[in-house]
C-alpha positions in Angstrom: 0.0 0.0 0.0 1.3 3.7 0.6 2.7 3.9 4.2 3.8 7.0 3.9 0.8 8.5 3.4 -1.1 10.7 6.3 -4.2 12.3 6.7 -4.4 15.9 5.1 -5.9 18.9 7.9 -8.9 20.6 7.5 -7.1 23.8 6.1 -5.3 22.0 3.6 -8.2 19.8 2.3 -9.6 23.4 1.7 -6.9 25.0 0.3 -6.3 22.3 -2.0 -10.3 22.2 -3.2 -9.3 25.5 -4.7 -7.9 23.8 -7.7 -10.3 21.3 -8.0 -13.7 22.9 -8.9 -16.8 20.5 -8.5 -15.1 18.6 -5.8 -16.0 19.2 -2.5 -15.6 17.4 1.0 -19.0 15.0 2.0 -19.1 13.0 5.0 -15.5 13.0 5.2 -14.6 12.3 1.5 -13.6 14.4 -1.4 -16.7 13.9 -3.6 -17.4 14.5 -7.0 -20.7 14.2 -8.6 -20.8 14.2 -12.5 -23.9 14.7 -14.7 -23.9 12.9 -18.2 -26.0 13.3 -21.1 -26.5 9.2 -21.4 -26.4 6.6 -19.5 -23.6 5.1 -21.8 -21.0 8.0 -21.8 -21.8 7.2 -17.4 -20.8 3.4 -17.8 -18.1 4.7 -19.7 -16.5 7.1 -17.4 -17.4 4.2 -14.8 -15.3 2.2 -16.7 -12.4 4.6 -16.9 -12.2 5.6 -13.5 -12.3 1.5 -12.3 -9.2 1.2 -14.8 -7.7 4.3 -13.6 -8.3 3.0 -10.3 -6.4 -0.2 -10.8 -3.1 1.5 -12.4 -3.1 3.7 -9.2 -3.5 1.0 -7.0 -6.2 3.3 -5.1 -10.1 2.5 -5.6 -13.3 5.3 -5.1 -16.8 4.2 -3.9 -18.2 4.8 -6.8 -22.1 5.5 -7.2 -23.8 5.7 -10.2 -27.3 6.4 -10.7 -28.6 6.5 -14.6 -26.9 9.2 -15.8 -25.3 10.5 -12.7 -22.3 9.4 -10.9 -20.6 10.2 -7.6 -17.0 9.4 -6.9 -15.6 9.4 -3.6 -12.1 9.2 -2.5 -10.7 8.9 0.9 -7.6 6.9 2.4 -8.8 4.0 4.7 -5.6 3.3 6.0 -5.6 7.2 7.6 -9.2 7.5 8.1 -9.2 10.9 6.1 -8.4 12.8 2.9 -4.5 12.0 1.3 -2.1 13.4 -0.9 -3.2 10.3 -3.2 -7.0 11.2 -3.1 -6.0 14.4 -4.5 -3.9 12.7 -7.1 -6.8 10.7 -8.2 -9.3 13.4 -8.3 -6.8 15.5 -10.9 -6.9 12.0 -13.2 -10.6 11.8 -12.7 -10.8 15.4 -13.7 -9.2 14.8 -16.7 -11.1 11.8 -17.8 -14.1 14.0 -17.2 -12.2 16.2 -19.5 -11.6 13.6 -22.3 
């Protein structure tokens, strides 16, 4: 796993939001909820967010609900926001993007 890792503060979770517009900090994860125009193009980023997940070696809750779908990040093994979930929400942003 990634030992190093440690649980960001409260100030720097916010400070770090800054850069990440649409994400924001529910029930103690950085959360992202992403509209789609059909249920496909959802599976789809589904899809490329579980492969994205695997190369990374850290996995979302993912929710998805006909053409919406919530990611969540957090690091279990801290019990709180990481460097890493910020890392994956920049990739997740960018599959968003593309």
């Amino acid at each position: 796993m990634h030992p190093e890792l440690t649980a960001l503060s409260d100030q720097e979770i916010e400070k770090r939001l800054v850069s990440l517009p649409g994400w924001t900090v529910q029930d103690k994860a950085l959360t992202r909820v992403n509209k789609f125009p059909t249920y496909k193009e959802a599976l789809d980023f589904v899809y490329k967010v579980g492969t994205a997940a695997e190369e990374n070696d850290h996995h979302p809750d993912i929710i998805m609900n006909f053409k919406t779908v919530t990611v969540r990040y957090w690091t279990h093994s801290v019990n709180g926001i990481s460097d890493l979930d910020f890392k994956m929400a920049v990739i997740v942003e960018k599959l968003i993007g593309g």
